[in-house]
N, C-alpha and C positions, 0 to 999 in steps of 0.2 A: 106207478109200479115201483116200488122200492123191497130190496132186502130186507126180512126180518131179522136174520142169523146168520150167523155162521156155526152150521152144525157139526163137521170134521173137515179135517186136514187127512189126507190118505197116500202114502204110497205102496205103489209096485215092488214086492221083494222076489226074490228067488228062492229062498227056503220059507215059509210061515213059521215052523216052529222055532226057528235057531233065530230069526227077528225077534218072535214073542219073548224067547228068551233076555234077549236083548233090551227091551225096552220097558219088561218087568221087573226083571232080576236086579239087572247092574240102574236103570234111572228111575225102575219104582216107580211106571205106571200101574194102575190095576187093571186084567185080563177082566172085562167083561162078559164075553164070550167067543168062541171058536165056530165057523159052521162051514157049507159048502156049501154053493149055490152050481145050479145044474138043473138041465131041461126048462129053463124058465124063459122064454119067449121073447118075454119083456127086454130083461139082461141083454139077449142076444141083439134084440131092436137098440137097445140104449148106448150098448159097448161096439156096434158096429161089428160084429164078428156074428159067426154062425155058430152052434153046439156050445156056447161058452159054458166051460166048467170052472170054476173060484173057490180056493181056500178065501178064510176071511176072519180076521179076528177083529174085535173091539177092544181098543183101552182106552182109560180115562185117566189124566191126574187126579188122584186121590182129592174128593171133599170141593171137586171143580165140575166146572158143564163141560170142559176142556177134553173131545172125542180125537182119536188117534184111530185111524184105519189103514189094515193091513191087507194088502188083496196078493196073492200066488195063484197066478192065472197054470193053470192046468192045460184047458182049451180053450184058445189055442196057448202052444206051450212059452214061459215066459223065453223073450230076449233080452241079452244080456247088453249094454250099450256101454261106451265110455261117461264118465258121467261128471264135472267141471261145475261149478257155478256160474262162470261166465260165458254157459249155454244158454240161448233162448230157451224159455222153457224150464228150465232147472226151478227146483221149489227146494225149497228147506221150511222145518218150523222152528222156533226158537220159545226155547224155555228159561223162565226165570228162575232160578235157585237161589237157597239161602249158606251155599259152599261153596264155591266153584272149585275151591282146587280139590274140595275132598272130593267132588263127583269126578274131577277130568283125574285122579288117583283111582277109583273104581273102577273108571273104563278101562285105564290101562291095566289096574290088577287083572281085569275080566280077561284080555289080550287084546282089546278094541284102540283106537288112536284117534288122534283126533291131527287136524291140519297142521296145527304150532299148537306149541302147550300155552295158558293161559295168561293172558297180557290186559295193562291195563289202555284203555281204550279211552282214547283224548281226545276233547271235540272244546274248539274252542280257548285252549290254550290249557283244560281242567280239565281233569279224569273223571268221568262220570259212571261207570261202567266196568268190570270184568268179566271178559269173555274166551272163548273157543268157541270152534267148527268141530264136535266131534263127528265121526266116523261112524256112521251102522255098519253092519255086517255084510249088506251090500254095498257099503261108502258111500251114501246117502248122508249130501251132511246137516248135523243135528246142533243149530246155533243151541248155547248155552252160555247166558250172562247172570252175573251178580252185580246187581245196582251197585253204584261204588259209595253208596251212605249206609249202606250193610257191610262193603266191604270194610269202611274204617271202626263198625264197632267189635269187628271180630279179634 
């Protein structure tokens, strides 16, 4: 029995649309699609809950297999929790970009934040790496690095 894929990464937001904006607008996923799932039996078996109603959008990085899912549970209604890394449980995905400071400059133009602003990241006594934890809209956080042999030819 083995894994074939890994088809998405998903989380739980509180608004769908001010996410989608979020992960369109300002990091330049592409909106796949938008729908809502409701009366579906199955959902309700799968998700542990009764009557579940879901917003739900799809994104992809542009020109990747790379699926982002966004679920805004309706019914029952979302809860809002503290939310830390260094929670069991806690998930982030992490993107490679070819900026880093121009994107953690977008998020902030956008009003989004992210943990620290963008440092280089030492392993071994060498920088390999620039990174951030940016911020979603729910502060959900969003790892963002640039290789550090991209970073020296910039």
């Amino acid at each position: 029995m083995l894994i074939k894929a890994c088809h998405h990464h998903g989380f739980t937001v509180s608004d769908l649309e001010r996410s989608v904006e979020f992960y369109r607008d300002v990091l330049g996923l592409e909106l796949i699609r938008v729908s809502e799932r409701s009366n579906l039996p199955s959902y309700d078996h799968l998700l542990g809950f009764e009557d579940v109603k879901l917003k739900v959008a799809l994104l992809r990085i542009p020109a990747s297999d790379f699926l982002l899912e966004l679920f805004e549970y309706v019914n029952p209604p979302n809860i809002m929790r503290e939310l830390n890394n260094n929670f069991v449980g806690a998930s982030h995905v992490a993107f490679e970009v070819g900026d880093l400071d121009g994107i953690y400059d977008a998020i902030c133009a956008a009003g989004y934040s992210s943990i620290a602003p963008p440092i280089d990241i030492v392993r071994d006594g060498r920088p390999v790496a620039r990174g951030i934890y940016a911020l979603d809209p729910d502060g959900i956080s969003i790892e963002m690095f640039q290789a550090y042999e991209d970073v020296v030819k910039d």
